[in-house]
N, C-alpha and C positions, 0 to 999 in steps of 0.2 A: 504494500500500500504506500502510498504517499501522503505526507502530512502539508497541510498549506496553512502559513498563519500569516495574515493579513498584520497591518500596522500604519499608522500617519496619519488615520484620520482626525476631525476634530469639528470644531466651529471656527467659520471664517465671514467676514465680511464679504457682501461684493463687491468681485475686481480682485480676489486676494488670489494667492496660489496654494496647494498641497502636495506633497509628493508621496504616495500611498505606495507602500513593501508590501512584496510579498513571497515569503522565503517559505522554500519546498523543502524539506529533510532529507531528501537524496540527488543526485545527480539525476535529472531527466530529460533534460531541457534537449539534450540529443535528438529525442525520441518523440516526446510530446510536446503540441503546441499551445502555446501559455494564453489568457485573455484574462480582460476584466471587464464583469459586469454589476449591473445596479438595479435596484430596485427603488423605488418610491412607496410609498402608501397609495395602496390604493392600485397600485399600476402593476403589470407581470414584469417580471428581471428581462433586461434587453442589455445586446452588447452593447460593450463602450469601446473595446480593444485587442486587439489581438496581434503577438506575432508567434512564427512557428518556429522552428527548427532550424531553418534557413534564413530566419530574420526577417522574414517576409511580412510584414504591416498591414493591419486592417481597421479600419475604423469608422466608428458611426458618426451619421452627417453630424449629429450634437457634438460629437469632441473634437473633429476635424478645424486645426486651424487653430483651437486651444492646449490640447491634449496632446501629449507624446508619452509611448509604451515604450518600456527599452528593458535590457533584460542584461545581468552578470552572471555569466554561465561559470565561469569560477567562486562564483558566493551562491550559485542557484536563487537568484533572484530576480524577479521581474520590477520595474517599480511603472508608477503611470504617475505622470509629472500632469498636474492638472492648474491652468494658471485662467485668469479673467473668469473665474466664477461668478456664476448665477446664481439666485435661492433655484432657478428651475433643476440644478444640477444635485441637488438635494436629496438624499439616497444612500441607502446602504450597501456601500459596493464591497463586490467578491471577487476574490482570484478563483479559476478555472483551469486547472491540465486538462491536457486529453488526447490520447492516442488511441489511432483505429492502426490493429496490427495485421499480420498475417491472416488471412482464413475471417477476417471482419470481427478479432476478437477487437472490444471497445477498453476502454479502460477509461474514466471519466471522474474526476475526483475537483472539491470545493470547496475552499478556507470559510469561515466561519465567518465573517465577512467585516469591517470598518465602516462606522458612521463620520459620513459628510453632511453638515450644515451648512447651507449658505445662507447667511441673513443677518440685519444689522441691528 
């Protein structure tokens, strides 16, 4: 199994930045591609980020422009650098592994997740 613990969140004004950890307990980053997502009240968990294995980048139109995912494969750590916050970004966000292996085994695991506030 793999262990995700999330860290960075907090309350911030609008306009401020945060930069949210999120450290894996083993080496995987090889293998599985990392993302972060959030939820709101009220709302279903939608992505905010993603990169794979190859570094490869993905991002939803809301973080596009503010947001950058980046990852230390030597600390196994993803972080998501979030700056010009909204209250709309306001959310309890999670780190995300997941690899699909040979023969379509899944493998899909989910930190416990950090609270972000935006609000003044």
């Amino acid at each position: 199994q793999v262990q995700l613990v999330e860290s960075g969140g907090g309350l911030v004004q609008p306009g401020g930045s945060l930069r949210l950890s999120c450290a894996a307990s083993r080496s995987i980053f090889s293998i599985y591609a990392m993302g972060w997502y959030r939820q709101a009240p009220g709302k279903q968990r939608e992505l905010v980020a993603t990169i794979t294995s190859g570094s490869r980048i993905n991002y939803a139109d809301s973080a596009k422009g503010r947001f950058t995912i980046s990852k230390d494969d030597a600390k196994n750590t993803v972080y998501l650098q979030m700056n010009s916050l909204k209250p709309e970004d306001t959310a309890v966000y999670y780190c995300n592994a997941v690899n699909i292996g040979a023969m379509g085994s899944r493998y899909d695991y989910w930190g416990q997740g950090t609270q972000v506030t935006v609000s003044s």
